[in-house]
Backbone as CSV, one residue per row, in Angstrom:
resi,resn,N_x,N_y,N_z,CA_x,CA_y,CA_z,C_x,C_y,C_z
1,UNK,0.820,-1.193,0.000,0.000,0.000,0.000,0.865,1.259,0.000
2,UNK,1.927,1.279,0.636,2.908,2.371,0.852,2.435,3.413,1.555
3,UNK,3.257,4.779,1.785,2.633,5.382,3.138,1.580,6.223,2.176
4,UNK,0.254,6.823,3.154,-0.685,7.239,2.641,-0.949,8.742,3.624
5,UNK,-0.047,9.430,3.702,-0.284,10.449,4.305,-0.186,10.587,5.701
6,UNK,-0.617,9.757,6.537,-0.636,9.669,8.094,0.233,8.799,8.540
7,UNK,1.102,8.617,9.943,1.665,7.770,10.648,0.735,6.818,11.191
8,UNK,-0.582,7.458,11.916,-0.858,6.196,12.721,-2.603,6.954,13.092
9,UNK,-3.193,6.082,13.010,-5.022,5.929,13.004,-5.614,5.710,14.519
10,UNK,-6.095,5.881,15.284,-6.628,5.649,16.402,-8.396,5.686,15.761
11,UNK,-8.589,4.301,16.091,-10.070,3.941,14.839,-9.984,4.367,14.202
12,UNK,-10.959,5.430,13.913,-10.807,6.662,12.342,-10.413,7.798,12.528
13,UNK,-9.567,7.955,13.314,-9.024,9.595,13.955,-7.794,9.338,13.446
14,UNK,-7.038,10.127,12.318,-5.694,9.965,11.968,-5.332,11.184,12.442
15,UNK,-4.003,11.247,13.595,-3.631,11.922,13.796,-2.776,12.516,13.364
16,UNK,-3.078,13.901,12.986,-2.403,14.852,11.977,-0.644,15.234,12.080
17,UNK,0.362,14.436,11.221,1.473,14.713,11.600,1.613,15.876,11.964
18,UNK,1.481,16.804,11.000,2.095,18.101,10.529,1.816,19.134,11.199
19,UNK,0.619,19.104,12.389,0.098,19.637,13.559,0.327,19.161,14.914
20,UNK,0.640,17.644,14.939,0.789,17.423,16.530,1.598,16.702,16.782
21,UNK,2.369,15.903,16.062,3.574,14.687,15.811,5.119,15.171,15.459
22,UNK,5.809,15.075,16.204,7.085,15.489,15.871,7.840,14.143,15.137
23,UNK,7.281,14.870,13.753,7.861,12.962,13.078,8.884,12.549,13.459
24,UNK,10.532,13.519,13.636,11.409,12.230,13.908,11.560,11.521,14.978
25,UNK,10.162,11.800,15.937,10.443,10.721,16.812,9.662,9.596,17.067
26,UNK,9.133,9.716,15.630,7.849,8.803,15.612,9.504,6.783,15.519
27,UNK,8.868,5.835,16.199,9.666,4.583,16.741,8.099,3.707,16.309
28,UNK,8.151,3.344,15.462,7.813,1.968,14.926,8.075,0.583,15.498
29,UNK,7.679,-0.028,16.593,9.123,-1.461,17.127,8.240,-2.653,16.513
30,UNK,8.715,-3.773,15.924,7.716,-4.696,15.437,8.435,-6.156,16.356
31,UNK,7.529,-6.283,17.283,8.229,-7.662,18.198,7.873,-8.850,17.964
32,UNK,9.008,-9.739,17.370,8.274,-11.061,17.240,8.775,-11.490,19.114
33,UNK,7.439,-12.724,19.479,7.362,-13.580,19.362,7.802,-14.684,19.896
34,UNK,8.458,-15.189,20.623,8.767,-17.048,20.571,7.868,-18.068,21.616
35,UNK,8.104,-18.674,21.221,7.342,-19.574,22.413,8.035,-21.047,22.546
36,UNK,8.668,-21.153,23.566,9.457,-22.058,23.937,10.494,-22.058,22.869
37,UNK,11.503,-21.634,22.804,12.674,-21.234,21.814,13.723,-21.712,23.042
38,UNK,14.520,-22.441,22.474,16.046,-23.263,23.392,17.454,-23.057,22.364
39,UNK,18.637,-23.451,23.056,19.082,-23.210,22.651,19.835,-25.222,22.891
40,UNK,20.112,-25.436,22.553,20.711,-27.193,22.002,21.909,-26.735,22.458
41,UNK,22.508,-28.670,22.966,24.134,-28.518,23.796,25.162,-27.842,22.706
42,UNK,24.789,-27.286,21.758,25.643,-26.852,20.660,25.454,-25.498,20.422
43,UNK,25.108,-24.876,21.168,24.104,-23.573,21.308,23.868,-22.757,20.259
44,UNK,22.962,-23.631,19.329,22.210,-23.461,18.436,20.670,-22.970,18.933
45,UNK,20.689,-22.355,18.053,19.132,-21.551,19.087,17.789,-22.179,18.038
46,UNK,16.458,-22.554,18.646,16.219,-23.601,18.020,14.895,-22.491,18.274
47,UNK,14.121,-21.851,17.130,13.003,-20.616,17.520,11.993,-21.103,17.225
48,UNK,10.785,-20.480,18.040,9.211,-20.701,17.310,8.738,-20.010,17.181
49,UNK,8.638,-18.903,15.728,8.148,-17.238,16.428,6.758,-17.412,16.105
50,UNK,6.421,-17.051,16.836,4.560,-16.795,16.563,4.288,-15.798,15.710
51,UNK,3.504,-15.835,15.228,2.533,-14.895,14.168,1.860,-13.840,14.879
52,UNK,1.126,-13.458,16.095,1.248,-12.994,16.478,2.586,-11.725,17.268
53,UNK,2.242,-10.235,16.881,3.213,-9.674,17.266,2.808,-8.432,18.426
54,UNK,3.417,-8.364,19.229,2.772,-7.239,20.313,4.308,-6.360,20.065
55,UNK,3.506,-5.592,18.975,3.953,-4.154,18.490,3.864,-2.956,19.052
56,UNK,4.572,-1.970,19.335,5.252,-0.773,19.835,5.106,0.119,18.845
57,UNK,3.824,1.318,19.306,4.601,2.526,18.402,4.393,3.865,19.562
58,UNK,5.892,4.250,18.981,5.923,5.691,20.176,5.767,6.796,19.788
59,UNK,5.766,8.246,19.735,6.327,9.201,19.436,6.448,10.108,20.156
60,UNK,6.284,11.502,20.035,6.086,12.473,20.826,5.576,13.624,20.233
61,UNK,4.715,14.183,21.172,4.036,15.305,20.345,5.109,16.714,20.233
62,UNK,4.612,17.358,18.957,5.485,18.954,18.946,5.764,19.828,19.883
63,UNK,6.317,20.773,19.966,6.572,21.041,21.162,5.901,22.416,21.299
64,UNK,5.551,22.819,22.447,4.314,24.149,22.767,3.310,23.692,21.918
65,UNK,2.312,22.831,22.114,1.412,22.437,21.634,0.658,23.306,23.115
66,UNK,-0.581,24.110,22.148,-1.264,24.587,23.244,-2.166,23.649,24.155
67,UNK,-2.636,23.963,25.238,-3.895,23.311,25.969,-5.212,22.722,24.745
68,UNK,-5.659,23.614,24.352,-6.824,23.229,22.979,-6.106,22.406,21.962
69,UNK,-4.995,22.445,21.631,-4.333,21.693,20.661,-4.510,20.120,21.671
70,UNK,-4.155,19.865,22.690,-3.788,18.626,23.381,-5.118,18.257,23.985
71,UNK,-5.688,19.124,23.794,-7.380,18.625,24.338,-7.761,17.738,23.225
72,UNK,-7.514,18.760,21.783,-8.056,18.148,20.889,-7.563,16.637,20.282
73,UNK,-6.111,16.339,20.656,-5.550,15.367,20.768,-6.073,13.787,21.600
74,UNK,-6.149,14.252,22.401,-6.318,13.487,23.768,-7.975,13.099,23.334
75,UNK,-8.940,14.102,23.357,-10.576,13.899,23.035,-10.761,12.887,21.776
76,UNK,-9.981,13.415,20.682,-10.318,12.470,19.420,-9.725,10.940,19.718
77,UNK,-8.621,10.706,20.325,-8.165,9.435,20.807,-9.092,8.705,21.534
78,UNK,-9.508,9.050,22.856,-10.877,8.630,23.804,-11.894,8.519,22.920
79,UNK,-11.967,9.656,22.196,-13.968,9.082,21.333,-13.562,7.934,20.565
80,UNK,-12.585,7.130,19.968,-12.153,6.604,19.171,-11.750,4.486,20.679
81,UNK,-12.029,4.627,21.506,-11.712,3.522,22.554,-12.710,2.745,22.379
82,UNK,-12.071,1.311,22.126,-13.624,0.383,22.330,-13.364,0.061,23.603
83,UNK,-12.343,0.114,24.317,-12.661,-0.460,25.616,-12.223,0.748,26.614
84,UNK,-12.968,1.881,27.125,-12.379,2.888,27.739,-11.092,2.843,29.287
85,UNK,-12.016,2.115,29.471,-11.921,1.813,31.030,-10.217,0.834,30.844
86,UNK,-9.864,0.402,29.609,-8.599,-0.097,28.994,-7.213,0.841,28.260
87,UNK,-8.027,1.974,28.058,-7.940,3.000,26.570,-7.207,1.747,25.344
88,UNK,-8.345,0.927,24.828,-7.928,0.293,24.138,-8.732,0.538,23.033
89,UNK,-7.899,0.327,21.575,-8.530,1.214,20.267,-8.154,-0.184,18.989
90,UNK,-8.577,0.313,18.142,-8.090,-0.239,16.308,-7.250,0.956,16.445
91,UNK,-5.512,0.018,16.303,-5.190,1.484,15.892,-4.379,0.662,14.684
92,UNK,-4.111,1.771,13.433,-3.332,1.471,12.127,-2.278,2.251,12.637
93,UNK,-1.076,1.971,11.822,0.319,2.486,11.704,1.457,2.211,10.775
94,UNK,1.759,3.365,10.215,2.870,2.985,9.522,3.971,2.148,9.787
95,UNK,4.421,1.504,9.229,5.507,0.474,9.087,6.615,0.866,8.274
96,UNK,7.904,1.068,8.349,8.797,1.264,7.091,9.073,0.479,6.963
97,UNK,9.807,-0.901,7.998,10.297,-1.784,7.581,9.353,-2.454,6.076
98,UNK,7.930,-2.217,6.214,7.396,-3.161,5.227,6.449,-1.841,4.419
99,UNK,6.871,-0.837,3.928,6.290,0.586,3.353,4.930,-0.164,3.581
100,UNK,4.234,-0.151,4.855,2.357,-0.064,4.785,2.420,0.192,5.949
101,UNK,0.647,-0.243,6.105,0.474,-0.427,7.847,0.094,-1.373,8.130
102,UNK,-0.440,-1.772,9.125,-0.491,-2.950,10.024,-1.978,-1.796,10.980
103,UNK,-2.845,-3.032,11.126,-3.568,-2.571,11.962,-3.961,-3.905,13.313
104,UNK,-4.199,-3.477,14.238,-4.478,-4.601,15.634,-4.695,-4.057,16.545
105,UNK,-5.096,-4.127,17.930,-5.785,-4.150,18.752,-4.845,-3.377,19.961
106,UNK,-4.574,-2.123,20.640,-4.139,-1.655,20.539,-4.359,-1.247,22.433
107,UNK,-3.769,-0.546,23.189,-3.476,0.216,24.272,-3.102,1.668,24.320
108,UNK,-3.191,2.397,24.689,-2.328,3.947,24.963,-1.568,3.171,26.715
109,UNK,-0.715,3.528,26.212,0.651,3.528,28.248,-0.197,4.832,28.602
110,UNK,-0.086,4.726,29.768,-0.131,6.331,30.695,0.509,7.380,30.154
111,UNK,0.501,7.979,29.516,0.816,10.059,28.893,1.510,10.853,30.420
112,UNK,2.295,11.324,30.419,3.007,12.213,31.335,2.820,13.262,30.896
113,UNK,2.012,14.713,31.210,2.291,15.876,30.952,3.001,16.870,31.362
114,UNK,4.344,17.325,30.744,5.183,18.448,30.806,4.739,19.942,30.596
115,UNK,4.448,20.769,31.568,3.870,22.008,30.823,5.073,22.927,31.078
116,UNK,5.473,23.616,29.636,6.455,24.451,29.583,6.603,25.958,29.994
117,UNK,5.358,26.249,29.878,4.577,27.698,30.753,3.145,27.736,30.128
118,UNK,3.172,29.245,30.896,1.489,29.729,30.199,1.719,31.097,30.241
119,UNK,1.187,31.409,29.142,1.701,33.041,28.001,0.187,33.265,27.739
120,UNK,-0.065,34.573,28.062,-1.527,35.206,28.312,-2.460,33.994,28.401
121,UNK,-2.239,33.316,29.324,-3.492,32.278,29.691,-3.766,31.415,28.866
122,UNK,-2.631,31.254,27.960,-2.358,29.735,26.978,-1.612,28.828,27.797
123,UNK,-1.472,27.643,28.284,-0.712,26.778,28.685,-0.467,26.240,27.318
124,UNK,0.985,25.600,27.525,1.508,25.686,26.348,2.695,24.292,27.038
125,UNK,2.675,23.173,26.328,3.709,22.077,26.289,4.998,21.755,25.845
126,UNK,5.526,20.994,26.678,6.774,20.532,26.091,6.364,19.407,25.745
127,UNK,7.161,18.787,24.378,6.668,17.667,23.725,6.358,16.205,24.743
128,UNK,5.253,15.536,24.528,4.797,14.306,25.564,4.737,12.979,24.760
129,UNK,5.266,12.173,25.418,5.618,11.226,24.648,4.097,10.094,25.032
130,UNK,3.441,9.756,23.479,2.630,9.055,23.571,3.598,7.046,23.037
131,UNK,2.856,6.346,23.780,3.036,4.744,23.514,1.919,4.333,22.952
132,UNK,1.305,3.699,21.922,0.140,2.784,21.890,1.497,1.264,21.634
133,UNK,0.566,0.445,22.391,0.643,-1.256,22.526,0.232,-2.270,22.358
134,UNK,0.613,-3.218,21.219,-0.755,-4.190,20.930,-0.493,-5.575,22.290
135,UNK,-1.909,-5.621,22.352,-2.508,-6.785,22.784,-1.847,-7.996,22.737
């Protein structure tokens, strides 16, 4: 499919690089896998990777992203949860290793917010590093 404009989908909410994503720190991790993998008296490593992959994608948002900017962030992600009480989503994501995406079943980690100040009653951020996690 190759890339199609967006890094990464939270259901149908593609979040807008070019406004809230500081692409180069967008981290793609694609984890295989093993299940019962040994290594023989010859220590030959003997693998079973599963098909299943519990994939990693990180990034971090731009930096002085206002309060309304990160509301609007944060709100479209939540309306987008099938399991709230999980913050678990469909999320899609780019892949380079394989130019597409991959879509599966997904987590947000806990969000840490850094606030860098507030300038006439804008709070205003230092970049926050989001995780989604598959299942």
């Amino acid at each position: 499919m190759a890339y199609a404009g967006y890094l990464i989908k939270v259901g149908d909410y593609e979040i807008p690089t070019d406004r809230l994503i500081s692409a180069q720190s967008y981290k793609a991790t694609l984890s295989v896998q093993d299940l019962d993998s040994y290594r023989d008296a010859n220590g030959v490593l003997h693998r079973t990777a599963l098909e299943h992959r519990v994939n990693k994608i990180e990034f971090e948002t731009r930096n002085m992203l206002t309060n309304t900017e990160m509301a609007e962030l944060f709100s479209n992600i939540s309306n987008n949860y099938t399991v709230p009480a999980e913050r678990k989503f469909v999320g899609t994501f780019y892949v380079p290793e394989f130019d597409d995406y991959v879509s599966q079943d997904m987590y947000m980690a806990d969000p840490s917010f850094n606030i860098y100040g507030i300038f006439d009653g804008v709070i205003k951020y230092k970049p926050t590093r989001i995780a989604f996690i598959a299942y």
